[in-house]
C-alpha positions in Angstrom: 0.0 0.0 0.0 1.2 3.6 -0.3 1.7 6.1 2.3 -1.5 7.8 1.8 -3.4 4.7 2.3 -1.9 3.9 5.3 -2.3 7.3 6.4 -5.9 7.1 5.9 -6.7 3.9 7.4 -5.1 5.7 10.5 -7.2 8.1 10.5 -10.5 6.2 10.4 -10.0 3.6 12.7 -7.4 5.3 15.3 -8.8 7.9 17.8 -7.0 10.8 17.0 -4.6 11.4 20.2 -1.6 12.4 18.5 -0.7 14.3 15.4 2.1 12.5 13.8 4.3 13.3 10.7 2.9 11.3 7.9 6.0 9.2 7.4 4.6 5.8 7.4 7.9 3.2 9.1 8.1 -0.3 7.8 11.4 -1.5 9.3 14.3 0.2 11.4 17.8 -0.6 12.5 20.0 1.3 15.0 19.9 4.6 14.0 17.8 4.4 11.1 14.1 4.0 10.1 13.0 2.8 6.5 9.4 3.9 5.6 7.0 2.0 3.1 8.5 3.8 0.0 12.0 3.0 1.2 13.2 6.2 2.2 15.9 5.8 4.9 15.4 8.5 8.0 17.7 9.2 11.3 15.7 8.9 14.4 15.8 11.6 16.3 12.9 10.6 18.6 13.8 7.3 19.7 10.0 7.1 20.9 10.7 9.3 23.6 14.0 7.9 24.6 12.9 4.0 24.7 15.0 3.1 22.1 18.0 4.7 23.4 20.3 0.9 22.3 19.0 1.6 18.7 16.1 -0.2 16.9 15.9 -4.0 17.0 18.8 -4.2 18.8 20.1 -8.0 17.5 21.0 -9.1 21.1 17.3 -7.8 23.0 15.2 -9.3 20.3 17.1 -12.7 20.7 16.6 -12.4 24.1 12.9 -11.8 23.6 12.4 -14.5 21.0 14.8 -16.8 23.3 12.3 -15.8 26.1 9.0 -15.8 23.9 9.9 -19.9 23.3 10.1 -20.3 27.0 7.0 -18.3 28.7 6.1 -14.9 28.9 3.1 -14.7 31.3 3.0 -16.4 34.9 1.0 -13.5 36.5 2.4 -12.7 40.2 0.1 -15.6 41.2 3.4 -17.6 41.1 7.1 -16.8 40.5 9.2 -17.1 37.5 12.6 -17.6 36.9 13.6 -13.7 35.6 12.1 -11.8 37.7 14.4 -12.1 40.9 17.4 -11.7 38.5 16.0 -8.7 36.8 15.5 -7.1 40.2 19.1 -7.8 41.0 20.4 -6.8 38.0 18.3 -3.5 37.9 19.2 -2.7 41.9 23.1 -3.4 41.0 22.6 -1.0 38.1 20.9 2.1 40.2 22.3 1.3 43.5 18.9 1.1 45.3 18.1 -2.1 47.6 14.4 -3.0 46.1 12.2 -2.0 42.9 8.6 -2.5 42.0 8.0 -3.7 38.2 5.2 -1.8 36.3 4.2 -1.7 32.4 4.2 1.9 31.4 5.8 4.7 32.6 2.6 6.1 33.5 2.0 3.4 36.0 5.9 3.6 37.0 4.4 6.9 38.6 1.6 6.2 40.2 3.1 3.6 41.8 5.6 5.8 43.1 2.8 8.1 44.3 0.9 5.8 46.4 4.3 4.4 48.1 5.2 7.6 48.8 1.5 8.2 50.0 1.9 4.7 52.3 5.4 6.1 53.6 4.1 9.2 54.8 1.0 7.8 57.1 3.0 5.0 58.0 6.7 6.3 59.0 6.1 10.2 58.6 2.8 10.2 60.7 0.8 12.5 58.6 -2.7 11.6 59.4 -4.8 9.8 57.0 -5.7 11.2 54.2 -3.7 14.4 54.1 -0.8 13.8 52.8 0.5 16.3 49.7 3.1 15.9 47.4 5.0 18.8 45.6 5.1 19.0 41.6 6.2 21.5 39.5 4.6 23.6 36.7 5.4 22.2 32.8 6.0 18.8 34.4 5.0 15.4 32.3 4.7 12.5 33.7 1.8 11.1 31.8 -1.6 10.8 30.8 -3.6 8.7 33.0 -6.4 10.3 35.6 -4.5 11.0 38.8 -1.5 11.9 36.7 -3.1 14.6 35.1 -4.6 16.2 38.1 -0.7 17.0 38.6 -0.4 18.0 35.3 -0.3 22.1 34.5 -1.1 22.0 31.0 -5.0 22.5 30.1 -5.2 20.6 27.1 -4.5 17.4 29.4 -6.9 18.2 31.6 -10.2 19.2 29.8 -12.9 17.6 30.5 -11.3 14.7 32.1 -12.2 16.3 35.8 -12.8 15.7 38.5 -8.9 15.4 39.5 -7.5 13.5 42.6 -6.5 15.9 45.2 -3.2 16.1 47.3 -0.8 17.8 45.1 1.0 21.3 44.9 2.7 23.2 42.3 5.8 25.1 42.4 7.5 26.7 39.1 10.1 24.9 37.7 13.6 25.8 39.3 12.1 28.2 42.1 13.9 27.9 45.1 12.1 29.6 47.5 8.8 28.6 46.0 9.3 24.7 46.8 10.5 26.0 50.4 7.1 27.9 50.7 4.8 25.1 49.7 6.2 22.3 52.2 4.0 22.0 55.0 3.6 19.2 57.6 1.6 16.8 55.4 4.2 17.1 52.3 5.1 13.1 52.1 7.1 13.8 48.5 8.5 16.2 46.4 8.2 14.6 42.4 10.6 16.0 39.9 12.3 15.3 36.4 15.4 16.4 36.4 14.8 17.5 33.0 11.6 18.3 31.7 11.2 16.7 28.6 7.5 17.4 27.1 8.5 21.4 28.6 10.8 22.0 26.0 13.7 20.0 27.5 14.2 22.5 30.8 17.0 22.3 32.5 16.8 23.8 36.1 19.3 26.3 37.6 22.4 25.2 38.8 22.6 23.7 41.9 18.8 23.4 42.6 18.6 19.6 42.3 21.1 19.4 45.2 19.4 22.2 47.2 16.0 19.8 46.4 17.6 17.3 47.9 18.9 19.0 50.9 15.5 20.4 51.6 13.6 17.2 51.5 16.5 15.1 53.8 16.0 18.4 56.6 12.3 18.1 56.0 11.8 14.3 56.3 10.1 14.3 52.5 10.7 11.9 50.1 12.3 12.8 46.8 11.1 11.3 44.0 12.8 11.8 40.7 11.0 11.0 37.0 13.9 9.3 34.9 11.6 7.6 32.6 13.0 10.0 29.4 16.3 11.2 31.0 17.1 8.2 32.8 19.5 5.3 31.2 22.1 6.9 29.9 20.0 9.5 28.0 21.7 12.4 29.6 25.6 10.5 29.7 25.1 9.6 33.2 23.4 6.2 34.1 21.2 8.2 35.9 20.4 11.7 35.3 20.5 12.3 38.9 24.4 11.6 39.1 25.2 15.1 37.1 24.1 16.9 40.6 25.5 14.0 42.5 21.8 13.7 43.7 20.5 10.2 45.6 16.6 10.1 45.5 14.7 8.3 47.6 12.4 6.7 44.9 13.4 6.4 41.3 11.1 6.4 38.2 12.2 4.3 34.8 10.7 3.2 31.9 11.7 3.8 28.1 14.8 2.7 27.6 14.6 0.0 30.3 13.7 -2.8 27.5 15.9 -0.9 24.9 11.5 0.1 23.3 11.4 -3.9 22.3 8.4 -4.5 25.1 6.7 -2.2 27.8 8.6 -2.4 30.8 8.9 0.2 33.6 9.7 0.4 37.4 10.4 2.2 40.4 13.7 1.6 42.5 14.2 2.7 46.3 15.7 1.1 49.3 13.7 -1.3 51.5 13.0 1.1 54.1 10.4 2.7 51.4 9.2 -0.5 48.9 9.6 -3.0 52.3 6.3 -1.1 53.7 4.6 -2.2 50.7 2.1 -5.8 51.4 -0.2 -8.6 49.6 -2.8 -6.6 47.7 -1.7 -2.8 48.1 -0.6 -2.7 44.6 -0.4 -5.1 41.2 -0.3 -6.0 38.3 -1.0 -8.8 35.4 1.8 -8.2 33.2 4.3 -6.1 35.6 7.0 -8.5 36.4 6.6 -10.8 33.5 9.1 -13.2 32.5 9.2 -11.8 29.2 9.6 -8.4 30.0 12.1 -9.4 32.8 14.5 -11.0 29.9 14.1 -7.8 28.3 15.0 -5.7 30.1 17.8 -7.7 31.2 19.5 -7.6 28.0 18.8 -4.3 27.2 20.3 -3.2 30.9 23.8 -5.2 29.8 23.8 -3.4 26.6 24.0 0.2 28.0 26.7 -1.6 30.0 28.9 -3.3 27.4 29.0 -1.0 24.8 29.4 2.2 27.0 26.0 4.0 25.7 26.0 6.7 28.4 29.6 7.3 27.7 28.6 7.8 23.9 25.8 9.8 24.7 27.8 12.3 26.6 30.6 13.2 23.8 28.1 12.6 20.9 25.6 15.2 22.8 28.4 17.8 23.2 29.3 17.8 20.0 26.1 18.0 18.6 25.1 20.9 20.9 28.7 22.5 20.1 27.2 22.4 16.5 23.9 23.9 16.5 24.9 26.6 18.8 27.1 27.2 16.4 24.3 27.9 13.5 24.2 31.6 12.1 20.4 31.7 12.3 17.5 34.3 13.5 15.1 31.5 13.9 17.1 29.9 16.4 16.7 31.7 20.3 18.8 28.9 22.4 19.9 25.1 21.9 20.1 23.6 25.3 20.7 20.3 26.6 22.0 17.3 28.4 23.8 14.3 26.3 21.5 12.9 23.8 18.4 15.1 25.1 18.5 18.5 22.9 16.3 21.0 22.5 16.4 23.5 19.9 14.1 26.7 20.9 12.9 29.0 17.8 12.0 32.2 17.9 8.3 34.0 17.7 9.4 35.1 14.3 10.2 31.3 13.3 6.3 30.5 13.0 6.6 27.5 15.3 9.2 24.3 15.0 6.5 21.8 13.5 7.6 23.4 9.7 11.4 22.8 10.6 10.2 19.4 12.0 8.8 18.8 8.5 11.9 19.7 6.5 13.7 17.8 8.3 12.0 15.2 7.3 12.3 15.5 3.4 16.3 15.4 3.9 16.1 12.1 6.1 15.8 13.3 9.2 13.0 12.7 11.7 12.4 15.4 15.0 9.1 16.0 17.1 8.6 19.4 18.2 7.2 20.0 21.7 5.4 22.7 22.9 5.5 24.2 19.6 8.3 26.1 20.0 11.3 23.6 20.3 12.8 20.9 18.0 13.5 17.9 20.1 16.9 15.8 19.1 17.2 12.6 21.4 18.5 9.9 18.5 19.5 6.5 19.7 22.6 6.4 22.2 24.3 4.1 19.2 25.3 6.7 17.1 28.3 7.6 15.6 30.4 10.8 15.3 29.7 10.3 11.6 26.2 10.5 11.8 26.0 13.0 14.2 28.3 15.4 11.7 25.5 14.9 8.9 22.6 15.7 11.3 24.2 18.9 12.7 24.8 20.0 8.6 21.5 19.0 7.4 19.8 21.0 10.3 22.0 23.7 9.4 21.1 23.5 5.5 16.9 23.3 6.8 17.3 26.3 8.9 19.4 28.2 6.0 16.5 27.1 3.5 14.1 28.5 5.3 15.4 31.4 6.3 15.9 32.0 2.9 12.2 30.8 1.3 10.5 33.3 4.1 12.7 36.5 3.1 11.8 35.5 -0.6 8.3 35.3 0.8 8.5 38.8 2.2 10.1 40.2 -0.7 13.6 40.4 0.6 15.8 37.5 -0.9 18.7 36.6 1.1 22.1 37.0 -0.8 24.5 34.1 -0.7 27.9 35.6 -0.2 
């Protein structure tokens, strides 16, 4: 079938939740994604960061098929023989003493939220019912009902209401705001290091560590979102480890099964995940031997070949180069690793059109919030490739730059 077709059948039969590019993929490999006419593209999505080992990664799909020939679904009715190893293996890699096996990153979250809830009555004392836990403005850390009733952005919210209660917002990077809004009932402070969906934000200097500070003299838990920033996205293992920053309760998904099968988690020491019994939380499919082989494998691969290493001189090069770019569409290019974001101006009439450019040269970006261009490709790639994405974005901005002053009637002049 041709890319319109496939487009349309889309659009009939799939609510219409997102608003893709129509590039229609039929196969990828590492760094590169092959659509049904056989154009080749560079990611630079990696769906979000869950395919930071790069696409169909040889050694995570053996293990999945290796797995899939076994058995994939016991339930937590009865044990399998992945799961403890996973948890090892996953504790080893983060340094934390327990972790709770979810699906989605969404319900990564919530399980963080209602152990942080169970902490709080239980070991803090706040009575029942009261407790409250700190967000920040512009965070994401999903889509599902309680999630969004922490979520500042209307468009998640409308008409979804009515919103569970107990949380607080603070702006992003304020200081004194998150000291004003602890109280006695605060049981958590939630954070990404980074936000991601924002705009890729990255907070002043030296406010993770004051976070941190705050919440040990405050007897509140602090829970960090690594579910896009997490795994080597940003060149550290863990985000967190750039401010030398220990939460109390982790957040990962993504990246965690290298995007071959949804698996996600939350990792803390037993003083937190011990309080947790029989029937206060579950799930079918969390824990899964399949997922738990997964994941496995795609933890080793971030390990052998060094991905958060390559992510940290691949990003700085590649933000070395676009800050470089002579262009008045461009207002900043910030970043962490493999996690860029390139911010346009008012005059640049939004990212999506560079987003779409980009495209026709082989190269495939997501803007978020309209006014950035998102580059998070898979941790696999090479100085090579990163050369040719820093020209070709260079060569799109150039080009249109140039089309909107012929537009205007004032042609640029190549010198």
């Amino acid at each position: 079938m041709t890319t319109e077709k496939f487009v349309q059948l889309e659009d009939q039969y799939v609510a219409n939740i997102y608003h893709p590019l129509d590039v229609v993929i039929e196969r990828a490999e590492g760094v590169w994604m092959y659509d049904v006419d056989g154009k080749r593209y560079l990611d630079c999505l990696s769906a979000y960061s869950a395919v930071s080992q790069g696409h169909c990664h040889p050694r995570i799909v053996n293990a999945l098929i290796e797995q899939a020939q076994k058995v994939t679904l016991t339930s937590r009715a009865f044990r399998n023989d992945q799961l403890g190893e996973f948890a090892r293996e996953l504790c080893e890699l983060t340094g934390y003493e327990m972790t709770l096996p979810m699906n989605s990153g969404a319900e990564a979250v919530e399980a963080a939220v209602k152990a942080a809830r169970k902490w709080g009555y239980e070991v803090k004392g706040v009575p029942d019912d009261q407790a409250e836990i700190i967000v920040c403005l512009g965070n994401f850390h999903g889509r599902t009902t309680t999630v969004i009733s922490f979520s500042s952005e209307p468009a998640y919210r409308r008409h979804f209401g009515p919103f569970t209660p107990g949380f607080k917002f603070v702006p992003f990077g304020d200081m004194d705001a998150l000291v004003d809004a602890v109280t006695p009932n605060t049981v958590a402070f939630l954070v990404e290091p980074i936000q991601g969906e924002n705009g890729i934000n990255l907070p002043p200097a030296g406010y993770y560590k004051f976070a941190e500070t705050l919440c040990r003299r405050e007897n509140i838990l602090l829970i960090a979102d690594e579910i896009q920033v997490g795994l080597g996205r940003t060149g550290k293992m863990l985000c967190s480890e750039h401010d030398e920053v220990r939460p109390d309760i982790v957040v990962l998904g993504k990246a965690l099964s290298g995007g071959v099968y949804p698996v996600s988690a939350i990792v803390a020491d037993h003083s937190i995940l011990g309080l947790l019994n029989p029937g206060d939380h579950g799930s079918t499919f969390g824990g899964n031997p399949l997922a738990a082989a997964v994941s496995r494998e795609a933890m080793r691969v971030l390990v052998d070949e060094k991905l958060a290493e390559n992510a940290a001189e691949q990003g700085e090069y590649l933000m070395q180069r676009l800050r470089r770019i002579e262009s008045p569409y461009i207002k900043e290019v910030r970043g962490k690793g493999l996690l860029i974001g390139l911010e346009v101006t008012a005059d640049a009439n939004g990212a999506r059109r560079f987003c779409e450019e980009l495209a026709t040269e082989g190269i495939l970006c997501k803007e978020t919030h309209s006014t950035v261009v998102r580059f998070a490709p898979p941790l696999v790639i090479t100085r090579e490739e990163t050369e040719w994405l820093a020209d070709t974005v260079e060569t799109i901005f150039a080009r249109i730059e140039a089309r909107d002053a012929e537009a205007a009637g004032h042609p640029v002049v190549s010198s």
